[in-house]
N, C-alpha and C positions, 0 to 999 in steps of 0.2 A: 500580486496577491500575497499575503502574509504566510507563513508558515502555519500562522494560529488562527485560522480563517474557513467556516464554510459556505458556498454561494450558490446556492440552489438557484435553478432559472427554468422556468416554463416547463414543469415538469407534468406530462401526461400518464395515466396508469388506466387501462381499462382490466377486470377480470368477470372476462364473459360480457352480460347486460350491466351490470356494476361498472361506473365511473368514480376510480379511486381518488386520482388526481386530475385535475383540471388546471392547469397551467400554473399552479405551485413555486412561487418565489420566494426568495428572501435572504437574506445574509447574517452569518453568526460572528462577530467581531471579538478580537482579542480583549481581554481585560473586562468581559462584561459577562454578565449571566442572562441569556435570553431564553426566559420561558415561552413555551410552547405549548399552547391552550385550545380547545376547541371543543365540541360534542363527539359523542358516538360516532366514528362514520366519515369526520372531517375529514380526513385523511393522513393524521401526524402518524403513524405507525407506518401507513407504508411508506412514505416521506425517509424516514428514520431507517427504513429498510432499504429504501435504496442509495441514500449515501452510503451503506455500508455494503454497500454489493449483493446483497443478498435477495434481492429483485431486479428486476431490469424496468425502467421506462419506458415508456412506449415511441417517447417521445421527449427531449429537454434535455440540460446538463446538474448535476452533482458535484461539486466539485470539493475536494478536502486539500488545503495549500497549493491550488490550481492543479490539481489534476485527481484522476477518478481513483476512488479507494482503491478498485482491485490491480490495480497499478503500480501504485505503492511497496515497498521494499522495507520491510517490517513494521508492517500497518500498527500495529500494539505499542512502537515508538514515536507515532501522527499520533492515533485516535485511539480513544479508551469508552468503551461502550458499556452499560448497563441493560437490556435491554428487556432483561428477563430475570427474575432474583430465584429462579431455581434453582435447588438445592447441587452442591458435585453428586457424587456418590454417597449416601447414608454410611455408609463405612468408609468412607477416608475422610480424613480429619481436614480442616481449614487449609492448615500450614503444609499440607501433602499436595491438597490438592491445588495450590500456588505457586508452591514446587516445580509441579507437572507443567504447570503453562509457562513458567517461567524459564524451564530448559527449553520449550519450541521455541522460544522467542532468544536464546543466549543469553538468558540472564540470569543472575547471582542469588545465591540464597541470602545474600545481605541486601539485596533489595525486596525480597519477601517479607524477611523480617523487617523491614523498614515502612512499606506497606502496612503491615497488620497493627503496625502502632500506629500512623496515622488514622487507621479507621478504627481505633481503641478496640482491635479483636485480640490484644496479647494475652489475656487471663483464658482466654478461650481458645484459642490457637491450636493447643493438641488435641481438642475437644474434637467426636465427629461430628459430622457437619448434620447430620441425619436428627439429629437432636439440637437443631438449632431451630429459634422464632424466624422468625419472618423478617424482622426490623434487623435481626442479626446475620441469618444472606443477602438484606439489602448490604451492612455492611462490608461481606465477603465479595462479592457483585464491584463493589465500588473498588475496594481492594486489587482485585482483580483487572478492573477497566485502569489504574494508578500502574502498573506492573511497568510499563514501558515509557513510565513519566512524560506522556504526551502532551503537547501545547494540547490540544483537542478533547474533550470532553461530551460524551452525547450518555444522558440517564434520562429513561424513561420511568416515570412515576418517584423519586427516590423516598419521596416522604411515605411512600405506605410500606403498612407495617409497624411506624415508627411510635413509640410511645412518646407520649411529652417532652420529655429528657431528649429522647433520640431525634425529635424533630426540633428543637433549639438546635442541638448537637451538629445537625447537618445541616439548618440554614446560616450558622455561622464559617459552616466547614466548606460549602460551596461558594461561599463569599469569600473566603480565604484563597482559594485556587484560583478566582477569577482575578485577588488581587496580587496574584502572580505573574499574571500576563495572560493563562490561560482564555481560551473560549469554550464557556460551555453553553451548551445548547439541553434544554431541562424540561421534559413534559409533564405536567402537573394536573390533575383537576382539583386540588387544593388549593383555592385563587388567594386564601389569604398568606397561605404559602408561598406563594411566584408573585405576591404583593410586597412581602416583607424581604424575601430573596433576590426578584431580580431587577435588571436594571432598563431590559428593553422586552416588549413582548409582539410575536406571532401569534393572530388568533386565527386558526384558520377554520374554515368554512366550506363544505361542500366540495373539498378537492384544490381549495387554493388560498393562498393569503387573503385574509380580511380588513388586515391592519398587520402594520410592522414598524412600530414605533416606540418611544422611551415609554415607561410606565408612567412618571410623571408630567408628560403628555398627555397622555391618555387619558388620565384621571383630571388632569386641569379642564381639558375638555370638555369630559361629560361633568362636570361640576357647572360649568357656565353662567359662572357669576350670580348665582342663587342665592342668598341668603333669608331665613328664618329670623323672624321681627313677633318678638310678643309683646303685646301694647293692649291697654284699655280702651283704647281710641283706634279700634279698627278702620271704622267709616273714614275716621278724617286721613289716618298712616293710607287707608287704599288710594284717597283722594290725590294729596302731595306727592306721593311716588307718582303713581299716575301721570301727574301730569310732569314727570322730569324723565317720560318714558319710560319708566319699568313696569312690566308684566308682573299683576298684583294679583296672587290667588288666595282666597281665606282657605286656611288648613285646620283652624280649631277654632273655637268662641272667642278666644284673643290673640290669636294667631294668625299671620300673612307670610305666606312665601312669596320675594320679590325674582325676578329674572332679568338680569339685564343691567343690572347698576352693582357696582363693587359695595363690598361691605361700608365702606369710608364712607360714599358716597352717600347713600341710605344714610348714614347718622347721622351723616350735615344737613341731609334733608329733612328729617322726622325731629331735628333741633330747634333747625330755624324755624319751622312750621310750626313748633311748640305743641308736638305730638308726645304724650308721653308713652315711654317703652321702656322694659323691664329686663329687657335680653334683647341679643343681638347677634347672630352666629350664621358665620359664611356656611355654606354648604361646601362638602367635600366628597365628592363619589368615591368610592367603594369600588376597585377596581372587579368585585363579583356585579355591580353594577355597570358596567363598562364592556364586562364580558356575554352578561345578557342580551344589555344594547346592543352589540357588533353580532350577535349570534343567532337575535331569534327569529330572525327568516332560515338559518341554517342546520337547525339542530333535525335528524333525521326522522328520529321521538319525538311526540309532546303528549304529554297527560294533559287533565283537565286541572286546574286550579282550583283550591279549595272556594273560590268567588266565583265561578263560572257552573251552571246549573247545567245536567245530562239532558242532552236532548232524546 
């Protein structure tokens, strides 16, 4: 197992009548950024808590560079955690309170200061923390989980909080770390977020992995060879698809959605047939699309849909 690796396997958690985890797998591989997605209730929090020790399993292994965190001999140079962006103490300042964790751990005030530029908290630094946004103890959070420059990376939520700025800022800045060798492991409910950032996703579900696959995967998938055809000549574009196998749906007065035939293919067919059409565009799922798919037998909540009438 790598040094930059973590390998969750069949991991059970009951508390009380409540089943957390339900046999929860997966693996976080070096050089990639694996978002970590799911409803209310899936179970990524307490996942997240027991790789770091701070729960126990009932049942299954955890593993960080093949062996269990609390094991580990200066856990802060493995693994670097966010897991919570609350504040230190309202009266101690950033740079005090990185200080403080940096002496438990033996390490330098030039790695403090080396940290707080990484996470662009230098302007802020002597500031106290107690007067800080939210997007800016996410900053100090990260800062903080950076302190022991660990292959390992685990942040829960990182984008909230973040303004605009701040959320470019840190999907380029987790894309950086991962192109370092790092693995991080990243939980998000911002899909367009863990879309644009990562590179493999965990959806998990009722206590256990749903899917654990590339994102590009994922998305080719639920896209399934669909394409969008606007034509004047609906009757005849349903007919000629038709019969070359594709699943023809009309979506507007001159519109068909086809399933089942590649974009190329449709053109050569609605050519030769001497079908005329105006547009022609593959479908591409959304991986918030992808994540509904995989989810919605799992989500613990559901409201009513603005289409669905009260009974």
């Amino acid at each position: 197992m790598s040094a930059a690796e973590i390998v969750v396997t069949g991991l059970h958690k009951r508390y009380r009548a409540t089943r957390a985890l339900d046999g929860m797998s997966f693996t976080v591989r070096p050089g990639l950024v694996t978002g970590f997605v799911g409803p209310n209730g899936a179970g990524k929090s307490t996942t997240m808590r027991v790789i770091l020790g701070l729960a126990a399993a009932d049942a299954g292994t955890a593993l960080v560079a093949g062996k269990p965190y609390r094991s580990l001999r200066h856990p802060l140079r493995h693994v670097g955690a966010l897991l919570d962006a609350v504040a230190p103490h309202p009266g101690r300042t950033a740079r005090n309170h990185l200080l403080w964790l940096a002496h438990a751990q033996g390490l330098s005030a030039r790695r403090v200061d080396r940290v707080i530029e990484q996470v662009g908290l230098t302007p802020a630094a002597r500031r106290k923390a107690g007067g800080y946004s939210l997007g800016m103890r996410q900053r100090l959070g990260i800062a903080a989980a950076l302190l022991g420059d660990p292959p390992i990376l685990m942040l829960d939520e990182p984008f909230n909080g973040m303004d605009p700025g701040g959320i470019v800022w840190m999907r380029g800045f987790l894309r950086s770390l991962a192109a370092e060798g790092r693995a991080l492991l990243v939980s998000s409910h911002l899909m367009s977020e863990v879309q644009d950032t990562a590179d493999r996703l965990v959806v998990a579900g009722r206590g256990r992995a749903l899917a654990d696959a590339g994102v590009a995967e994922l998305i080719a998938a639920a896209s399934g060879n669909r394409v969008a055809v606007r034509t004047t000549a609906r009757p005849d574009a349903t007919r000629v698809l038709g019969r070359a196998g594709g699943a023809v749906s009309a979506t507007g007065p001159d519109t068909v959605t086809v399933s089942g035939l590649p974009a190329d293919r449709v053109a050569a067919l609605l050519t030769h047939g001497a079908v005329p059409f105006s547009e022609l565009t593959a479908h591409r799922a959304t991986l918030e699309e992808v994540y509904l798919e995989l989810t919605r037998d799992a989500a613990e909540f559901r409201a009513a849909t603005p289409t669905e009438a009260p009974r």
